[in-house]
C-alpha positions as CSV (number, residue, x, y, z in Angstrom):
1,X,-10.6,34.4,18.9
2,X,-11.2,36.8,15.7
3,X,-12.3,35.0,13.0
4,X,-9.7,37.4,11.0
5,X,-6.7,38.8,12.0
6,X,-4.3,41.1,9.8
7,X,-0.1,40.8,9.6
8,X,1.8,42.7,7.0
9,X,3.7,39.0,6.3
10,X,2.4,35.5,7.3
11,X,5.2,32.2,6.9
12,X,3.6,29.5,7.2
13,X,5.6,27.0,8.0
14,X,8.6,26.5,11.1
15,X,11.8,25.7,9.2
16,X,14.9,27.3,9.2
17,X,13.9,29.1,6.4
18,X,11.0,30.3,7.7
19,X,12.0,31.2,10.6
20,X,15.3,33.4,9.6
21,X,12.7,35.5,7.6
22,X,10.1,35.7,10.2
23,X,13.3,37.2,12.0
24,X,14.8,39.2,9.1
25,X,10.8,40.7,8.5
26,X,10.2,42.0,11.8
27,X,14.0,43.5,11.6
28,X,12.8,45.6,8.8
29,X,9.8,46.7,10.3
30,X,7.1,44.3,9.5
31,X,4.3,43.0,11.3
32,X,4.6,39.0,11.0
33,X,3.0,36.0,12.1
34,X,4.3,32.8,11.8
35,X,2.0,29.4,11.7
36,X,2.4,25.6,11.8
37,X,0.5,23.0,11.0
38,X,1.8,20.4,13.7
39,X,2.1,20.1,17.3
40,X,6.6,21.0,17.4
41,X,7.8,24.1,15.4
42,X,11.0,23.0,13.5
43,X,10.1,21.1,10.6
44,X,12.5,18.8,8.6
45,X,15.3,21.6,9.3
46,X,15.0,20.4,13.6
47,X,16.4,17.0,12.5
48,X,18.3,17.7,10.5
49,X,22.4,18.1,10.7
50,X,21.8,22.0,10.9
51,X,24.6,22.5,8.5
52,X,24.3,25.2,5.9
53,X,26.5,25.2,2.4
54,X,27.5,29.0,2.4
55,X,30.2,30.0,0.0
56,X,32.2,33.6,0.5
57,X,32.0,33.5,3.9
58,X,33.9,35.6,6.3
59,X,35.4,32.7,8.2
60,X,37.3,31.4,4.6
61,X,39.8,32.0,2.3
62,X,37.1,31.6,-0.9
63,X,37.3,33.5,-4.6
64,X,33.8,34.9,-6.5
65,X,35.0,33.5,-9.6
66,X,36.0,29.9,-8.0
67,X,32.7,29.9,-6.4
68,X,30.6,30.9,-9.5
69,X,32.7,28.1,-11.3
70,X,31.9,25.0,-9.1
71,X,28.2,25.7,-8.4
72,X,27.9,26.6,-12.2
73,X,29.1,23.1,-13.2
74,X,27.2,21.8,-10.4
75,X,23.5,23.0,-11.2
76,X,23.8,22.5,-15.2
77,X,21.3,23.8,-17.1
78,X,18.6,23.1,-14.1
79,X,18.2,26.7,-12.6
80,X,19.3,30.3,-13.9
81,X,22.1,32.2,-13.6
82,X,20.4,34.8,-12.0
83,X,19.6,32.8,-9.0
84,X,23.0,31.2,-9.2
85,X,24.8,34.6,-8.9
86,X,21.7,36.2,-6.1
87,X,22.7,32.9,-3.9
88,X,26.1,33.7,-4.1
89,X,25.9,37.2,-3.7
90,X,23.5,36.7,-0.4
91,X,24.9,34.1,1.1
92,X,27.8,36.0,3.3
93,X,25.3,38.6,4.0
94,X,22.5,36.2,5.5
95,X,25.5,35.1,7.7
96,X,26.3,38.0,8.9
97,X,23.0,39.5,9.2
98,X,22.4,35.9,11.5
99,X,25.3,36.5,13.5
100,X,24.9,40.3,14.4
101,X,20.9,40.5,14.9
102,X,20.3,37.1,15.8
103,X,20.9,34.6,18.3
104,X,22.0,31.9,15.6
105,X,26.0,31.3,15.5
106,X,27.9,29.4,12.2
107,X,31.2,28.1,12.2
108,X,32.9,26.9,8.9
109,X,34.0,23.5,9.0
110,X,38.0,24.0,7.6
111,X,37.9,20.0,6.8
112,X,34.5,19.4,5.7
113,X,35.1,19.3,1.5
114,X,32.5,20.0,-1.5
115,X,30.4,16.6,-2.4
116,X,31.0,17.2,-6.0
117,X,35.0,16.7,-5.7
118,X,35.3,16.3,-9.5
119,X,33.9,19.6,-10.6
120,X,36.0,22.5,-11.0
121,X,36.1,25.2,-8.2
122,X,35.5,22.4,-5.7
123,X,37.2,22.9,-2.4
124,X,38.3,20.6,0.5
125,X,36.5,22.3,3.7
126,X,34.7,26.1,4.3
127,X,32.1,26.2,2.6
128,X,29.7,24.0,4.9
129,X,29.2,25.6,7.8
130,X,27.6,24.1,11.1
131,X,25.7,25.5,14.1
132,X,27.2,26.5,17.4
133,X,25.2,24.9,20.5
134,X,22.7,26.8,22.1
135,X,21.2,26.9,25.5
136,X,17.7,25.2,25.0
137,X,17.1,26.1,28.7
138,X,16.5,29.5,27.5
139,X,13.5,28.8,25.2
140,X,11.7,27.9,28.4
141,X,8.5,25.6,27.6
142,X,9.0,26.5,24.2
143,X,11.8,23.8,24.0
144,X,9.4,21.3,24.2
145,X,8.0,21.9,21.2
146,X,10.7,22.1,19.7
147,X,11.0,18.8,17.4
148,X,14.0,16.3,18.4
149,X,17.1,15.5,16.1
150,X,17.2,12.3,14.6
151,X,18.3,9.7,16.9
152,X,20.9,8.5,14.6
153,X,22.6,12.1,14.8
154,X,23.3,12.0,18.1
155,X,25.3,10.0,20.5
156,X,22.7,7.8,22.4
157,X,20.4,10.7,22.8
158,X,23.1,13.3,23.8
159,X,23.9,16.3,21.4
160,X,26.9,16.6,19.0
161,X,28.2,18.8,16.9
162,X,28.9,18.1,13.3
163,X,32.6,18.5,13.8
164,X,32.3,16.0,17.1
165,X,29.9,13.8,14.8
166,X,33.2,13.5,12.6
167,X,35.5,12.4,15.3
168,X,33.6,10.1,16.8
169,X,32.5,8.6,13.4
170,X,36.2,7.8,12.7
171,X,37.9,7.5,15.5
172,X,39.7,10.5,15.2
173,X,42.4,11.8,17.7
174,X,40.8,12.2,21.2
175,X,37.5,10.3,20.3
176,X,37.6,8.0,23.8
177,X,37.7,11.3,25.8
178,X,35.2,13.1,23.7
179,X,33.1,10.5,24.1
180,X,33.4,10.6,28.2
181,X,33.2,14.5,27.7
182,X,30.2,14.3,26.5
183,X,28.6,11.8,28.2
184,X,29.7,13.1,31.6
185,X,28.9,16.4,30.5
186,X,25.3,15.5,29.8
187,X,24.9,13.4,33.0
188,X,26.9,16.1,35.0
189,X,24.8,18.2,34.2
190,X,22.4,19.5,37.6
191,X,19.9,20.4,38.3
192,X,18.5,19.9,34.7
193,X,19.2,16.8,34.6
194,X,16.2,16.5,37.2
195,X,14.0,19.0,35.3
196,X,14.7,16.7,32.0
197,X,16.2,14.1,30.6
198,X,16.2,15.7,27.0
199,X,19.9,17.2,26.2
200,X,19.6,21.6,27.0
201,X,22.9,21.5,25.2
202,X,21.0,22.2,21.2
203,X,23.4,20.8,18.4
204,X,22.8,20.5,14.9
205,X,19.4,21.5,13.6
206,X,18.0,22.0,16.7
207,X,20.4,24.4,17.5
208,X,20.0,26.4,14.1
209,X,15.9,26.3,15.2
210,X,16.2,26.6,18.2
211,X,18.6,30.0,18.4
212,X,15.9,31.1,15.8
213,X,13.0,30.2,18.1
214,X,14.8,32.5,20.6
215,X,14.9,35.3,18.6
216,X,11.6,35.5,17.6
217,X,10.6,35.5,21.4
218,X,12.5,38.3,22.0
219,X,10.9,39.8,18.9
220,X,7.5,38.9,20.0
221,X,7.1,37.6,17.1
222,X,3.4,34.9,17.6
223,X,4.3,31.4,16.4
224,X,1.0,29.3,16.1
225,X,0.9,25.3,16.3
226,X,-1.4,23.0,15.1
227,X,-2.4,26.2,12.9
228,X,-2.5,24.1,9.1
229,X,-2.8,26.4,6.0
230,X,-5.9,25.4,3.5
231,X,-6.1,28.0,1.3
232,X,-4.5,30.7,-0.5
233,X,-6.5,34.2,-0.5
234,X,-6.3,36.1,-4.0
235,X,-8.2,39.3,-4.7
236,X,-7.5,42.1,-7.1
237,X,-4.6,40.6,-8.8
238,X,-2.6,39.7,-5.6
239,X,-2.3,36.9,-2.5
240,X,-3.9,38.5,0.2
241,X,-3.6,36.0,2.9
242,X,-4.2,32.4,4.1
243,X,-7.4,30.6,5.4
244,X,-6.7,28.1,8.3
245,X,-7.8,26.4,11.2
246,X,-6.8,26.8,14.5
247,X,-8.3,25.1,17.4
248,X,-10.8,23.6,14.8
249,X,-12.3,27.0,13.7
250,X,-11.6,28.2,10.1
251,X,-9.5,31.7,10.6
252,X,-8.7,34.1,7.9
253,X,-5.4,36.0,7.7
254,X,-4.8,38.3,5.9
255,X,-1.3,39.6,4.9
256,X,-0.9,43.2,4.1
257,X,2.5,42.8,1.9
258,X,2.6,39.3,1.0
259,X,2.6,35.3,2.2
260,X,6.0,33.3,2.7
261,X,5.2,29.4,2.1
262,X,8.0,27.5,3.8
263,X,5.7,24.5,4.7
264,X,8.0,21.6,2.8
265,X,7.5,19.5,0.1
266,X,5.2,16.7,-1.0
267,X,7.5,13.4,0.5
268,X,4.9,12.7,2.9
269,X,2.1,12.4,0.5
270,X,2.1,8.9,-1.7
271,X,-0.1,10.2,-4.6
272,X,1.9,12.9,-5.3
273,X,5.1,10.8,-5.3
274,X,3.3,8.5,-7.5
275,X,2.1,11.1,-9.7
276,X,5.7,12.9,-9.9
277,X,8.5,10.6,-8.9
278,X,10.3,7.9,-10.4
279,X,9.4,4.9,-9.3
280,X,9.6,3.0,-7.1
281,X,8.7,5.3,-4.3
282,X,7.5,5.2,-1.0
283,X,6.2,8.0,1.7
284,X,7.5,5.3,4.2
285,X,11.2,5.4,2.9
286,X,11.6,9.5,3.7
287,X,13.3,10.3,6.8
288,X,11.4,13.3,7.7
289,X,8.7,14.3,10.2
290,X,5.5,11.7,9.9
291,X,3.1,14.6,10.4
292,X,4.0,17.3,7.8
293,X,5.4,17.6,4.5
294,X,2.1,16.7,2.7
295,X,2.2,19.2,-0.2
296,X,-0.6,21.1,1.0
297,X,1.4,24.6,0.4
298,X,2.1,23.6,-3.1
299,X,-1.6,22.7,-4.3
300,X,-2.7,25.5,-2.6
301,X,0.0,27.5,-4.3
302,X,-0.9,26.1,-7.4
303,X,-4.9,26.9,-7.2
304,X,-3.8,30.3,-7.4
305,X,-2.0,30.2,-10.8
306,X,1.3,29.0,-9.4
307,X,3.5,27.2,-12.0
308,X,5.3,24.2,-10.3
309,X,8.9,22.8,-11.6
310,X,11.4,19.9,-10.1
311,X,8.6,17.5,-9.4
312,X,10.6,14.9,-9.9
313,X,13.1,15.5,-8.0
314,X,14.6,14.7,-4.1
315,X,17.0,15.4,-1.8
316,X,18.0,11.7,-1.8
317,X,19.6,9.5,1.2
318,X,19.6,5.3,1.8
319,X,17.9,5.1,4.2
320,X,16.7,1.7,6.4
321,X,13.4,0.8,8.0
322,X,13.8,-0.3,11.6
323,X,11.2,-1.9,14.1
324,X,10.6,-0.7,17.2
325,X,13.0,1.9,16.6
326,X,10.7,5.6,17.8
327,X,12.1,7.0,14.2
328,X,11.5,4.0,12.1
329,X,13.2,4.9,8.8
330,X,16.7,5.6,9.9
331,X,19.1,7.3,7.3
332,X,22.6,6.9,6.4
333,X,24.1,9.8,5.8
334,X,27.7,9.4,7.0
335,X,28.4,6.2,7.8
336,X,29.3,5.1,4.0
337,X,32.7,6.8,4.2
338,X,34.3,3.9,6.4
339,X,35.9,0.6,4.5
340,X,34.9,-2.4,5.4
341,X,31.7,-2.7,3.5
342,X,29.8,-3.1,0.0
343,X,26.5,-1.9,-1.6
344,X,25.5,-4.5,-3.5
345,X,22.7,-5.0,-6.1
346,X,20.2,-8.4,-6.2
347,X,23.4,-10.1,-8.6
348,X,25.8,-9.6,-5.6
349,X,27.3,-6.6,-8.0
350,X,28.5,-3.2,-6.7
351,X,27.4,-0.7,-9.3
352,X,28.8,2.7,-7.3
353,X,31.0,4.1,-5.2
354,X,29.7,3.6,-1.4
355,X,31.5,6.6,-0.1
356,X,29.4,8.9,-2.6
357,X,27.6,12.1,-1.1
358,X,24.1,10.5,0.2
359,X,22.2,12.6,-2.3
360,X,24.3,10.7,-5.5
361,X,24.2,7.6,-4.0
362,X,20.2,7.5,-3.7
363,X,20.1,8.4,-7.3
364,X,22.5,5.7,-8.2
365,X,20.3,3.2,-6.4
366,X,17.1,4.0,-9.0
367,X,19.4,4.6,-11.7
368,X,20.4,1.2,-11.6
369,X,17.1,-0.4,-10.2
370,X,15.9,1.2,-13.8
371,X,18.7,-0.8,-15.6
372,X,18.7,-4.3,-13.6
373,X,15.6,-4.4,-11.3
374,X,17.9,-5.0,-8.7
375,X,18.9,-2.4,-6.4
376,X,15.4,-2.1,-4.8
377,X,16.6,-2.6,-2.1
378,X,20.2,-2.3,-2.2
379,X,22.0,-4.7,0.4
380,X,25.0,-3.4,2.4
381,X,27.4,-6.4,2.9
382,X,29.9,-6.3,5.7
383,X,31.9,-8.3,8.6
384,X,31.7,-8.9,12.5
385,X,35.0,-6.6,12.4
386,X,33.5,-3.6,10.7
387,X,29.9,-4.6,12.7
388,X,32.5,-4.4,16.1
389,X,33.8,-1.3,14.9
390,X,31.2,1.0,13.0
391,X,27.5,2.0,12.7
392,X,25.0,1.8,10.1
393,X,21.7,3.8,10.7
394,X,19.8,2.7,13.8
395,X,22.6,-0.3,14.5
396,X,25.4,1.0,16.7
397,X,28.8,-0.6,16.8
398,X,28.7,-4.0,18.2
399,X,31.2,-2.7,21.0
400,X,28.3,-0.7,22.5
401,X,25.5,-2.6,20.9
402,X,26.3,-6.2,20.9
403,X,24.2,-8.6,18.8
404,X,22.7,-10.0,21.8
405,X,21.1,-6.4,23.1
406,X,19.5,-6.3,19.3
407,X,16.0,-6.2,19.4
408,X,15.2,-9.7,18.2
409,X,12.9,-8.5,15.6
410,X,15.8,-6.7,13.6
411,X,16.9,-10.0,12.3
412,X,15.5,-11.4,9.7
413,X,13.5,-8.2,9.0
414,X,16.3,-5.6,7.9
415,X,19.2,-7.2,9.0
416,X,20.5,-10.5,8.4
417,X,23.6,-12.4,9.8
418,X,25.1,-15.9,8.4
419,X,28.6,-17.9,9.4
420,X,29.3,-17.7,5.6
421,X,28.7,-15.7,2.5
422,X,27.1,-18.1,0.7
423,X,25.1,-18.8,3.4
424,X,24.1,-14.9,3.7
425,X,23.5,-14.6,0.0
426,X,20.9,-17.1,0.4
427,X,19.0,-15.2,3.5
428,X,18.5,-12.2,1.0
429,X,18.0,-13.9,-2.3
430,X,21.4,-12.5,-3.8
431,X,23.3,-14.0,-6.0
432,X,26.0,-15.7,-4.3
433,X,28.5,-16.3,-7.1
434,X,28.6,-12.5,-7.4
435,X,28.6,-11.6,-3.8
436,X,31.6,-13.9,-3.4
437,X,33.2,-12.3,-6.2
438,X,32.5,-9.0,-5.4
439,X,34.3,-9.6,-2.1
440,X,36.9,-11.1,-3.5
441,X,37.5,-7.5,-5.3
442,X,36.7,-5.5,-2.7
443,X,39.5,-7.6,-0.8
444,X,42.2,-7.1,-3.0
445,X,41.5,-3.2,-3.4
446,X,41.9,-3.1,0.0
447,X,45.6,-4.5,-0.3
448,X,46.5,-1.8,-3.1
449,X,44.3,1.0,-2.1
450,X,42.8,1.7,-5.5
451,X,39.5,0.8,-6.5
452,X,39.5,0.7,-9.9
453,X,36.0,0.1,-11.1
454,X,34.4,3.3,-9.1
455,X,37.7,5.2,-7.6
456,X,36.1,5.0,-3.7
457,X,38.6,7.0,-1.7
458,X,40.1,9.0,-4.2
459,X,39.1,12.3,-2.9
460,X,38.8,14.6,0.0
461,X,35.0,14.1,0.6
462,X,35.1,9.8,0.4
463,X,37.7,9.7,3.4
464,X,36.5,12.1,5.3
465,X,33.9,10.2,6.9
466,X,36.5,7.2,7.1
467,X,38.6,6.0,10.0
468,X,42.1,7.1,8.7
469,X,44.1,4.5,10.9
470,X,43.1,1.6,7.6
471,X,45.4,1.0,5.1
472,X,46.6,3.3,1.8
473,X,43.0,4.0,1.6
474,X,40.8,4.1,4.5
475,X,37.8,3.6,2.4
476,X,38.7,-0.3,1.3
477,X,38.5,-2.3,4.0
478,X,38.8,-6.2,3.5
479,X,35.6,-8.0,4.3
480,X,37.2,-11.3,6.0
481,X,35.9,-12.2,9.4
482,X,32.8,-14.1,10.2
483,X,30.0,-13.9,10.8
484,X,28.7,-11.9,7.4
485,X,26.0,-9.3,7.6
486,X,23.5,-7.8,5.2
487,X,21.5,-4.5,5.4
488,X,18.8,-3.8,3.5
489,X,18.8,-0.3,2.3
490,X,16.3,1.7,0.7
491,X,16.4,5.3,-1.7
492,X,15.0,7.3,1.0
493,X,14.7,11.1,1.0
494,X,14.7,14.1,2.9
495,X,12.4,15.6,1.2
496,X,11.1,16.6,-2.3
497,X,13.2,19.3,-5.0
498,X,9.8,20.4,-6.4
499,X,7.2,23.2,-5.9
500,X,5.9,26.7,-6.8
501,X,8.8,28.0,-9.5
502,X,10.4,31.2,-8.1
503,X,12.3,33.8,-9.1
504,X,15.7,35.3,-7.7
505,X,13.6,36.7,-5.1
506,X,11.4,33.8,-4.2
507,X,8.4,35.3,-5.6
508,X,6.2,32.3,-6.7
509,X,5.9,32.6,-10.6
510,X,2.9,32.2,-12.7
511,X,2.3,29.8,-15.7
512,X,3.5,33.3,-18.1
513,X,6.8,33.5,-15.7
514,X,5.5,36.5,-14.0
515,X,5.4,36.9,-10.7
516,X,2.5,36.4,-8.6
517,X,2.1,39.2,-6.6
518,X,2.2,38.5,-2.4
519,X,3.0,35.1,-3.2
520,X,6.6,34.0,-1.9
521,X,8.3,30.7,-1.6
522,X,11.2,28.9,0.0
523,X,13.0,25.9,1.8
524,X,11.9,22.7,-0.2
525,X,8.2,23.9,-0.3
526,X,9.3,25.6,-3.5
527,X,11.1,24.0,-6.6
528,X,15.0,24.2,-5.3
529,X,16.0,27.7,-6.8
530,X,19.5,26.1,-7.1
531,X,18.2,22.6,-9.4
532,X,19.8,19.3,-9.2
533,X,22.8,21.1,-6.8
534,X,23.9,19.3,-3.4
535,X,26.7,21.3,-3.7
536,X,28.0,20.5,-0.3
537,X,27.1,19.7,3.9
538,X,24.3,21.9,4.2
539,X,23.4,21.9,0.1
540,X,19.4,22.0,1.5
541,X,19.5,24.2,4.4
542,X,22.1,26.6,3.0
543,X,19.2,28.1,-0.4
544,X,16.0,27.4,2.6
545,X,18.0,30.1,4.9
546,X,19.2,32.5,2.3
547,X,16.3,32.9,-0.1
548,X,14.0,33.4,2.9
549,X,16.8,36.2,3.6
550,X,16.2,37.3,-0.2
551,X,12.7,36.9,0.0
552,X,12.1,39.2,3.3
553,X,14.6,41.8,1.6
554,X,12.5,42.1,-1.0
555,X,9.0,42.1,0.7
556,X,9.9,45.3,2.7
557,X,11.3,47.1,-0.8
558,X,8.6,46.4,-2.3
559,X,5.6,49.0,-2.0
């Protein structure tokens, strides 16, 4: 091997992001290499729910001004206008640069509403758009390395769709038969089903990588594992390429026209978290990969004169630590949207809405740890009817995963089961006056379908996660039928807000605000061009896929 090699671009990193610009660089004539620091090619983005939050798109009825509106009032004064109005004005072309040159498919979700419902120029389904299935059979042995959805996303292993993920998830019309569908589909399915007993049939965001994956093999485009990034080149004013290791031997690369970090962010390494994140935090709590996300990109980034911003910021979701589970930390995106359950604090107390978008709800879990010391860990309360009925993380129902086929070492650990309330309340060392009354409430909310300490259920995006056959308001439930259960529930993340600062561009910016030249940066590697927004299903992946679009725009136009 040459210990240099040249490349007009170099991403480093296997994301969505990174890999949509890999694609969109070679389209316009670029020489690119793509490199990885790990062993699969995917990143966070692979298991993830592959949904991307795309606003103007061609599949929906949606107005410039409307747009401008909601994700104005939904990033405040934490990002520019400028990227505010290059997001929206490059979102629908991304799309349909994806669709026509690539092998990647979207489909807007008609149903699937905004997460900030309150905010004007929200709407109740189009924006998020999810992933078509793809063949993994054609990726060959690149499939796998391709890194696996979260177990929790899919239906004992088997691929699903977001829009299947929905009607399973609530028992929506035709749910028994989608559920043998898919099952029969999956064991039907010969002869793969000697070759492997992973799923060909790619949902989610291993159908978003692997579609990309695809393309780039038909590109010839080289994507390097176990290649890890140490250092940023600069010479003469400008990046110039990255030093890494590859098979143990230090390699230079150097980049003619500039470097794309798309590595992640910093979740995986504690004394950055300590150093930038509220507390409390843990590395242990994320929900992404084990082996990346160290925040290697960024202090490289930053030894080069990179100004960083957002630092203290995630993309927020409870998530739950689970033994002997091959993903331990499990995380709860969905499953808050059904009735039947409370989120209490260590005085028994509710202090938000449960059916909240998962990024809110992990903020309102330090927010009030902050105030009361108490919601670190948050407990989610519930009955044997909703524990029949529903999942939470790792547990499935109880009608498919009875108590009895539990690994015993779940109880006691993260989850905790009691004849009584009171008797429950004293297992996890809440206050049992308060858990009792909190039921209580919860009980007679359900009978009037109005909550009206934190309004759960009184929008488009709390019920649509719920199972719409319960009551006035699907989303209060009454907690009545022994035994009791407790969760313990922690403010996980997937993934870090903070980084490099960029421009509308993704060129990395220096400490002055000028751009650094051959120095881009995207996907939550860089500080989150759109600020404190989760606008909506696909609020992370949606900016990862179409500043990398920006950024590889921009790298060929620029001499």
């Amino acid at each position: 091997m040459s210990a240099e090699q040249e490349f007009d671009v170099i991403v480093v990193g296997s994301g969505g992001g990174a890999l949509l610009a890999a694609n969109r660089c070679h389209d316009l004539g670029l020489k690119v290499l793509v490199i990885e620091k790990t062993e699969l090619y995917g990143g966070t983005t692979a298991t993830s729910g592959g949904v991307a939050w795309i606003p103007l798109n061609d599949q929906i009825e949606d107005d410039p001004e409307r747009a401008y509106t909601y994700l104005k009032a939904a990033v405040g004064d934490t990002t520019s206008d400028v990227k505010v109005r290059a997001y929206l004005e490059s979102a629908r072309e991304m799309i349909r640069y994806a669709h026509e040159k690539t092998a990647l498919r979207y489909r807007a979700c008609p149903h699937y509403p905004d997460y900030y419902a309150e905010m004007p120029g929200a709407v109740i389904g189009g924006r998020s758009m999810e992933t078509v299935t793809f063949d993994g059979a054609l990726l060959g042995a690149e499939l796998d390395r391709l890194r696996e959805t979260h177990r929790g996303s899919t239906l004992n292993g088997v691929g699903m769709t977001a829009s299947e993920s929905n009607v399973l998830a609530t028992k929506g019309k035709g749910w028994i038969w989608l559920t043998l569908k898919t099952m029969g589909r999956y064991y039907l399915d010969l002869p793969w089903r000697f070759k492997s007993k992973r799923d060909r049939r790619l949902c989610l965001g291993n159908a978003l990588i692997g579609s990309l994956r695809y393309s780039l093999m038909q590109r010839d485009v080289p994507l390097w594992l176990r290649t890890p990034a140490q250092s940023l080149r600069f010479e003469d004013g400008r990046v110039s390429g990255v030093v890494a290791a590859r098979e143990g031997r230090p390699l230079t690369l150097r980049a003619r026209r500039a470097v794309i970090l798309a590595a992640g962010g910093f979740e995986r390494n504690q004394q950055m978290r300590d150093q930038y994140l509220p507390p409390p935090s843990k590395q242990e709590w994320a929900v992404t990969p084990l082996d990346a996300n160290t925040g290697d990109t960024i202090r490289a980034a930053q030894a080069v004169g990179a100004r960083l911003a957002g630092m203290d910021l995630s993309w927020g979701v409870p998530s739950v630590s689970a033994p002997a589970v091959a993903q331990k930390q499990q995380p709860i995106f969905v499953e808050r949207g059904q009735g039947g359950f409370v989120a209490v604090n260590r005085q028994g107390r509710r202090y938000v809405n449960e059916a909240l978008s998962y990024d809110r709800f992990q903020i309102a879990m330090l927010e009030e740890h902050a105030r009361s010391g108490g919601a670190v860990p948050t407990w989610f309360v519930f009955d044997a009817r909703f524990r029949k009925d529903c999942a939470f993380g790792p547990l499935l129902p109880g009608m498919v995963m009875p108590d009895k086929k539990l690994p015993p070492e779940w109880f006691g650990d993260f989850l905790f089961k009691a004849d009584t309330l009171d008797a429950l309340a004293a297992q996890i060392g809440v206050d049992a006056a308060g858990l009792a009354d909190t039921v209580r409430r919860n009980n007679d909310y359900a009978k009037t379908g109005v909550d009206p300490e934190f309004g759960r259920g009184n929008n488009a995006h709390d019920v649509y996660w719920a199972n719409k056959a319960f009551g006035p308001n699907p989303c209060l439930v009454a907690i009545a039928k022994a035994p009791y259960y407790a969760l313990k529930v922690w403010p996980g993340d997937t993934g870090t807000k903070g980084g490099p600062d960029v421009n509308e561009n993704a060129q990395v910016l220096d400490a002055a605000g000028s751009p650094i030249r051959g120095l881009y940066c995207i996907g939550n590697n860089a500080a989150a061009p759109l600020g404190r927004a989760y606008a909506g299903g696909g609020g992370t992946i949606g900016p990862g896929l179409v500043f990398g679009f920006r950024a590889a725009n921009h790298i060929a136009a620029t001499p």
